[in-house]
Backbone as ProteinMPNN parsed JSONL, in Angstrom:
{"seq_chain_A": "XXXXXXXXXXXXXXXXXXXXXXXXXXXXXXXXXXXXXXXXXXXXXXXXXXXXXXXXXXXXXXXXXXXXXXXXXXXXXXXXXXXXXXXXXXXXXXXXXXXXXXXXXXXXXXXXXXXXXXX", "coords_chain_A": {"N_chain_A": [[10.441, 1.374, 105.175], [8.802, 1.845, 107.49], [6.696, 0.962, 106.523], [6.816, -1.635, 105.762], [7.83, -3.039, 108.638], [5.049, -2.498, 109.789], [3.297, -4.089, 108.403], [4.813, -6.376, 109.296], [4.179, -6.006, 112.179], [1.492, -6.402, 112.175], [0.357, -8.997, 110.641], [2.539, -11.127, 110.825], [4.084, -10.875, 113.608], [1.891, -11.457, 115.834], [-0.336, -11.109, 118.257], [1.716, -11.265, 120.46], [2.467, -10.057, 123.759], [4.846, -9.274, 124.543], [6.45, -8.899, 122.243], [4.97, -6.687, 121.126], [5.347, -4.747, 122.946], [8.067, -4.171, 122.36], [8.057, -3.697, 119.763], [6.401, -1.626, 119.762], [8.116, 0.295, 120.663], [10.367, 0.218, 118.605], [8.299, 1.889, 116.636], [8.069, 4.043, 117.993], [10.912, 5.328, 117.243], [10.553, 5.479, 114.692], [8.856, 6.985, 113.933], [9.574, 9.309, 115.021], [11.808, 9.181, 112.986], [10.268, 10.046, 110.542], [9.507, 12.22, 110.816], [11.854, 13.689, 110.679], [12.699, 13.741, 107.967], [10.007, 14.492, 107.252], [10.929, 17.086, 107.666], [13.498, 17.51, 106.307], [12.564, 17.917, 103.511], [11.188, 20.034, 104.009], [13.006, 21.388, 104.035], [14.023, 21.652, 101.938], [12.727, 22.14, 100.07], [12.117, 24.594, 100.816], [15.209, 25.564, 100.243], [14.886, 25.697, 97.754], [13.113, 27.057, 97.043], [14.277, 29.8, 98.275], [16.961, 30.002, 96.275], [15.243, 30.631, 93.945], [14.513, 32.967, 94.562], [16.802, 34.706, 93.923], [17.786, 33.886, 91.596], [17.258, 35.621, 88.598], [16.856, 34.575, 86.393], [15.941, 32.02, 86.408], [13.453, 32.31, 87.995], [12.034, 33.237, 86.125], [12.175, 31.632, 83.952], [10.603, 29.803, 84.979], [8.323, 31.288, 85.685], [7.191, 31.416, 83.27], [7.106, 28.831, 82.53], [4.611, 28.362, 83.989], [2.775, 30.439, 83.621], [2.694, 29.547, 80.607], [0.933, 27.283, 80.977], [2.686, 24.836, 81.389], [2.697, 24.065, 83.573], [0.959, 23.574, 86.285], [-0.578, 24.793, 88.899], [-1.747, 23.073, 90.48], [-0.094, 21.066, 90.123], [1.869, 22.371, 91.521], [1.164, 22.185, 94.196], [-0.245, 20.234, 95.261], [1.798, 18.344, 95.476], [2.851, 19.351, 97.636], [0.512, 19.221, 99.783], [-0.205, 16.543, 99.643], [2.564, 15.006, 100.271], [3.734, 16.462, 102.425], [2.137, 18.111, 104.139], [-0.019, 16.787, 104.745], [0.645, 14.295, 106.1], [2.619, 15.323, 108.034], [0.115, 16.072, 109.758], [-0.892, 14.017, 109.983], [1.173, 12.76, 111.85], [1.384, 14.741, 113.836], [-0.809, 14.883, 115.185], [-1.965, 13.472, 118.86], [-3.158, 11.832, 119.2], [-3.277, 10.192, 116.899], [-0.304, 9.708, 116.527], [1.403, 7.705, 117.271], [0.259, 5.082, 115.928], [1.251, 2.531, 114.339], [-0.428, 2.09, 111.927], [-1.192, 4.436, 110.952], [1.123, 5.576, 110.848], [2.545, 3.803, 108.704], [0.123, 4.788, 106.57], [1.146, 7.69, 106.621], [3.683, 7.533, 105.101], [3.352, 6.575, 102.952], [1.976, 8.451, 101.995], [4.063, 10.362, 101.74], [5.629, 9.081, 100.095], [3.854, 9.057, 97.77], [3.508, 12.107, 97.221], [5.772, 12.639, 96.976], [6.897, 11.494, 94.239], [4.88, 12.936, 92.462], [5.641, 14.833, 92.429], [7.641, 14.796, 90.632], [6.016, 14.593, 88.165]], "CA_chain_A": [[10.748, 0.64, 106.38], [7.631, 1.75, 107.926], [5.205, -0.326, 105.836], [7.225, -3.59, 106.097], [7.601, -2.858, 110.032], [3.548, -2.824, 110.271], [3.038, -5.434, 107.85], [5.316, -7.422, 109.977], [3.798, -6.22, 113.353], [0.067, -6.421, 112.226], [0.436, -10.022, 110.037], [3.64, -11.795, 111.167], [4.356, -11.584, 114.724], [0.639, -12.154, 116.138], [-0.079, -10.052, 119.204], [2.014, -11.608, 121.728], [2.682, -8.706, 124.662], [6.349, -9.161, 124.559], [6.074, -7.911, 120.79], [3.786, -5.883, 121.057], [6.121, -3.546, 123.859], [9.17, -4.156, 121.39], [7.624, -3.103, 118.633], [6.036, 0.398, 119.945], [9.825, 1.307, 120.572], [10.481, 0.726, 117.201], [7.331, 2.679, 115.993], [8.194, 5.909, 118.259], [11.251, 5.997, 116.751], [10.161, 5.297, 112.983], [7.918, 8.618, 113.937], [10.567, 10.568, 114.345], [12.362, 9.452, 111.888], [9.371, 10.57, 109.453], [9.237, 13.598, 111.415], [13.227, 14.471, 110.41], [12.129, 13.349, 106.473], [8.931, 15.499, 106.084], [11.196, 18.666, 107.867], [14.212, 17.984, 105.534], [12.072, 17.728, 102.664], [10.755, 21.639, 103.494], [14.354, 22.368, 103.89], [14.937, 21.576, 100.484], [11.709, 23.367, 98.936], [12.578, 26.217, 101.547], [16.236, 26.328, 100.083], [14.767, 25.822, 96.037], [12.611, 28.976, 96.515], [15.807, 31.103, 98.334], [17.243, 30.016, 95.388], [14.655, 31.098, 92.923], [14.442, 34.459, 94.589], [17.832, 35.007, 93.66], [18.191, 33.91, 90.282], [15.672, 36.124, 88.293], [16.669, 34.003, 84.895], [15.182, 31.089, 86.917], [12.221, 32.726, 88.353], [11.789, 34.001, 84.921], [11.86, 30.443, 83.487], [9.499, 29.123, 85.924], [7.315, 31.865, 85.382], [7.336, 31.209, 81.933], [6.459, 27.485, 82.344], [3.564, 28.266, 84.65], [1.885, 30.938, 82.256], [2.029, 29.255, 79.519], [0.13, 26.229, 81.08], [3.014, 23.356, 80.915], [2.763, 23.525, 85.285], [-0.714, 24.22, 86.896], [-0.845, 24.986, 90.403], [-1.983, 21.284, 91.055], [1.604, 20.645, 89.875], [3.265, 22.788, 92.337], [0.517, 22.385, 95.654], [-0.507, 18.936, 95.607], [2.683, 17.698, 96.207], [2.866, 19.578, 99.089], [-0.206, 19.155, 100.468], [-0.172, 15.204, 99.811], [3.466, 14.962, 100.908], [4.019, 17.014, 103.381], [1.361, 18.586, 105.232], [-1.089, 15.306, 105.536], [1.644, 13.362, 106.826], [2.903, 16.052, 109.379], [-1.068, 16.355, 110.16], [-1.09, 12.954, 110.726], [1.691, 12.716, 113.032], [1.283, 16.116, 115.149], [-1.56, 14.817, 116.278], [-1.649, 12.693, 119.807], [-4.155, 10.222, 119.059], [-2.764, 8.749, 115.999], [0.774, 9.631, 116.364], [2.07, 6.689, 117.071], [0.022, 4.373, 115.644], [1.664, 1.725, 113.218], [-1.287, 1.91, 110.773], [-1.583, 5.617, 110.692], [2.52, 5.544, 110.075], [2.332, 3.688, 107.146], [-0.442, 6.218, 105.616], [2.237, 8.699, 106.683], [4.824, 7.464, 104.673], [2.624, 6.061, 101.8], [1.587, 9.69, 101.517], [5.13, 11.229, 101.721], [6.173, 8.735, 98.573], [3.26, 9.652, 96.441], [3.66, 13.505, 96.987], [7.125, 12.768, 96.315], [6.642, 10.809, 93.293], [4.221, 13.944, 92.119], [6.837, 16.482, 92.212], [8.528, 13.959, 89.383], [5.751, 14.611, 86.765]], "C_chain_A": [[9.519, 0.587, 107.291], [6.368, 0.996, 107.828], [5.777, -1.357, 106.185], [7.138, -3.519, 107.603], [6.276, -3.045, 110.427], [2.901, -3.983, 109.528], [3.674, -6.413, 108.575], [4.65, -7.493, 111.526], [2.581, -6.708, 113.276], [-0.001, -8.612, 111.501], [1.197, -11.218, 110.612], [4.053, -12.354, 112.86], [3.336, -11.686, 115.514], [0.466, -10.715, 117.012], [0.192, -10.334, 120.408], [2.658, -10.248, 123.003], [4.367, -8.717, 124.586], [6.973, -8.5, 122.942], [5.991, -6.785, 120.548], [4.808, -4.726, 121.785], [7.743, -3.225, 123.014], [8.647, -3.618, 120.24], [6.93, -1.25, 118.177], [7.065, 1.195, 120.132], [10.105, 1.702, 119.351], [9.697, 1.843, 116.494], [7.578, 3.934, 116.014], [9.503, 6.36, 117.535], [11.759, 6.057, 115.469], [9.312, 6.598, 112.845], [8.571, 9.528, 113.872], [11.755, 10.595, 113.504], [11.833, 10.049, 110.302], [9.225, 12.043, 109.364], [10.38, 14.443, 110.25], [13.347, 14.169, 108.974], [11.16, 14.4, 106.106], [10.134, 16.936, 106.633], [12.597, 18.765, 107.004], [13.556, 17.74, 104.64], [11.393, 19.491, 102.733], [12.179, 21.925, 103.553], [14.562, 22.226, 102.582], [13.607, 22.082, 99.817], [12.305, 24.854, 99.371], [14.0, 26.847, 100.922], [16.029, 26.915, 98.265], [13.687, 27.407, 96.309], [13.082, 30.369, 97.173], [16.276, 30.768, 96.984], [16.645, 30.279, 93.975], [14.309, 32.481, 93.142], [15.403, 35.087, 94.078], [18.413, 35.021, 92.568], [16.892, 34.67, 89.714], [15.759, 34.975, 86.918], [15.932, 32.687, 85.671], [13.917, 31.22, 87.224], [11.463, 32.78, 87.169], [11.167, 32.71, 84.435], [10.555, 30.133, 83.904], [8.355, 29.636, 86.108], [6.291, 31.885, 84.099], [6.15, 29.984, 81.68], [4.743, 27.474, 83.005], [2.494, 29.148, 83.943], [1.743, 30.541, 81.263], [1.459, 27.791, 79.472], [0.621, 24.951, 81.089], [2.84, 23.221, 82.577], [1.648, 24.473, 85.338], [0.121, 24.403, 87.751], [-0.522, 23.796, 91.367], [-0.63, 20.9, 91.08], [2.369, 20.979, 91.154], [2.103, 22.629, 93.851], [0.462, 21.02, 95.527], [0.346, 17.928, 95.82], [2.978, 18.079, 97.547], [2.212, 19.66, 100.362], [-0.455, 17.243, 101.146], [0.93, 14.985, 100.411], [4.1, 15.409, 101.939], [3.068, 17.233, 104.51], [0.271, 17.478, 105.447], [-0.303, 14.458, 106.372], [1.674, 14.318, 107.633], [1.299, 16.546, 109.954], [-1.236, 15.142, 110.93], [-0.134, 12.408, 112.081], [1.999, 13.646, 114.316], [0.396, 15.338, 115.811], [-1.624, 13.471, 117.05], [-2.123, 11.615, 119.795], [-3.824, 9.526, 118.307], [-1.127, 8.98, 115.622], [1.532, 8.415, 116.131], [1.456, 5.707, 116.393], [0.35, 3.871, 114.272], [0.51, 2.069, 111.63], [-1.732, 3.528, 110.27], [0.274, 6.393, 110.403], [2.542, 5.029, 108.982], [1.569, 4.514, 106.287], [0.054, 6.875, 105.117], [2.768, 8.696, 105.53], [4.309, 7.136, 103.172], [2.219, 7.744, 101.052], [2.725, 10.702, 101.471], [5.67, 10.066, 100.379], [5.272, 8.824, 97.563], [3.381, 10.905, 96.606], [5.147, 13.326, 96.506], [7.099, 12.219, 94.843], [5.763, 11.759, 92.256], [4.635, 14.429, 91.637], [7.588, 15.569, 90.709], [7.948, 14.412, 87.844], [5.246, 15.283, 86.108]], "O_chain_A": [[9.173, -0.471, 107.817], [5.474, 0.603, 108.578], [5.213, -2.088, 107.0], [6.103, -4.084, 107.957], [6.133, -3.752, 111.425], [2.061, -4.717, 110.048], [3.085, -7.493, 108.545], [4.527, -8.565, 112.118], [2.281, -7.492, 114.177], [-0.549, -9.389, 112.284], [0.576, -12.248, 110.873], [4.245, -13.491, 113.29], [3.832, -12.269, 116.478], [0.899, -9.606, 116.698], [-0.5, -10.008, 121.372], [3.545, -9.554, 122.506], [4.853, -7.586, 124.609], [7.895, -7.694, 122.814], [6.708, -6.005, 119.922], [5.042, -3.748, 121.076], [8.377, -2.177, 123.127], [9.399, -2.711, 119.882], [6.911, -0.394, 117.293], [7.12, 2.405, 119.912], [10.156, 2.847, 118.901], [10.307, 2.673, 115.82], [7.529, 4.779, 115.12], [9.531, 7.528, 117.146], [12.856, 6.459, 115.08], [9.13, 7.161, 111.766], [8.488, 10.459, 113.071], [12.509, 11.543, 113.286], [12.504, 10.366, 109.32], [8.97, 12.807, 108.434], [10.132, 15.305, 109.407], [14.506, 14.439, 108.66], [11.234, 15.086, 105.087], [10.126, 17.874, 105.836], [13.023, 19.911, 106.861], [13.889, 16.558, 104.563], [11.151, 20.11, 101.696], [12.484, 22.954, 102.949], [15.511, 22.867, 102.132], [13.827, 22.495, 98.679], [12.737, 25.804, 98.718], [14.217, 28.059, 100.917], [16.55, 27.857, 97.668], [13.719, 28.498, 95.74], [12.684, 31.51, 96.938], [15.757, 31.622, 96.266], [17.342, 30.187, 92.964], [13.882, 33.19, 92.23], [15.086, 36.196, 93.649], [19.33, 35.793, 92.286], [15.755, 34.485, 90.15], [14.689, 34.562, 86.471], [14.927, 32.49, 84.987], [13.134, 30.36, 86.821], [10.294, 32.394, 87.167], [9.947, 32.55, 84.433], [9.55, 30.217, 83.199], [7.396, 28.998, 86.542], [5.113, 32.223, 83.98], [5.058, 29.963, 81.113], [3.854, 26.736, 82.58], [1.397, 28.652, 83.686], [0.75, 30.928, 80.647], [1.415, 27.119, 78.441], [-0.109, 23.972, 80.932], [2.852, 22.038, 82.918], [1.407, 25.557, 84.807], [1.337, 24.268, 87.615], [0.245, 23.541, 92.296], [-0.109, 20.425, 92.089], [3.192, 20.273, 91.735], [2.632, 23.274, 94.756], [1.571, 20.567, 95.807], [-0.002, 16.823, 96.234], [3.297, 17.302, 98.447], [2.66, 19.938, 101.475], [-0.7, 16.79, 102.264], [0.613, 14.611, 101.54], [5.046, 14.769, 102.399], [3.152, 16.678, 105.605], [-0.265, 17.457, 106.555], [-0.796, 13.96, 107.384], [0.599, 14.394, 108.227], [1.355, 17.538, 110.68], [-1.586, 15.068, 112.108], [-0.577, 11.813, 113.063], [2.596, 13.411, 115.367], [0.654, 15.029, 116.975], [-1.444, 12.422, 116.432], [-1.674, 10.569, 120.263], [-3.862, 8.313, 118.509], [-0.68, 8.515, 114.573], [2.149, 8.119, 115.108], [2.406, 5.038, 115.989], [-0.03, 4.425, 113.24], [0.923, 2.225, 110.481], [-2.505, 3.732, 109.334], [0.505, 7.482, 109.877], [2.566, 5.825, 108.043], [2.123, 5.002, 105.301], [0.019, 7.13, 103.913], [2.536, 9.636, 104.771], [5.012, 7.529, 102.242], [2.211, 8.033, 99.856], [2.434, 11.863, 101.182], [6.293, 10.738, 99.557], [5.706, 8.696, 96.418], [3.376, 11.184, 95.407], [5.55, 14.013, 95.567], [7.542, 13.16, 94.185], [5.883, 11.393, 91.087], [4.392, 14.719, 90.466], [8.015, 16.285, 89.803], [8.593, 14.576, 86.808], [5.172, 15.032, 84.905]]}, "name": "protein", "num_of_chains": 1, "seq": "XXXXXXXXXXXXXXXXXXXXXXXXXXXXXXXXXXXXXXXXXXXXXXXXXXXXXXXXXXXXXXXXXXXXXXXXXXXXXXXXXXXXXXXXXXXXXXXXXXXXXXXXXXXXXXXXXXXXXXX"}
């Protein structure tokens, strides 16, 4: 929603000021809707590794897979560094919070870390 939203503000509707003040509404709260996306997205790693503390035959597995080389590291960080923490880097901070073109990044970089974790 974010990409088509800036493709439509940056391409489509020009930069007439009446736009332009309609459209930064939308933006702020397409930000925090990214916001409440990257923080349920640690809730659900945060609940998969309560839940791998708990099962040891799981841990076990997963320990398994990672020693014997079928999951690197890269496997299990670079989704979370691309998906999560660049995006919430990019929108903590004040200067390019809001900005449409630094939201799309966002979100471009929260569906390839997601898309990561897949393979």
């Amino acid at each position: 929603m974010v990409i088509f939203d800036a493709v439509r503000y940056y391409f489509i509707l020009g930069r007439r000021p009446e736009a332009q003040a309609r459209e930064r509404a939308i933006f702020h709260q397409l930000g925090e809707a990214l916001y409440l996306l990257i923080f349920a997205d640690l809730g659900l790693i945060l609940f998969y590794l309560v839940k791998l503390g708990v099962s040891p035959d799981l841990f076990n597995q997963i320990l398994t897979l990672i020693s014997g080389g079928k999951i690197g590291l890269a496997d299990v960080f670079l989704p979370l560094l691309v998906g999560l923490i660049a995006p919430l880097a990019l929108l903590i901070t004040p200067r390019t919070a809001r900005s449409p073109w630094v939201q799309s990044v966002a979100s471009l970089l929260i569906i390839w870390g997601n898309f990561s974790m897949g393979t």
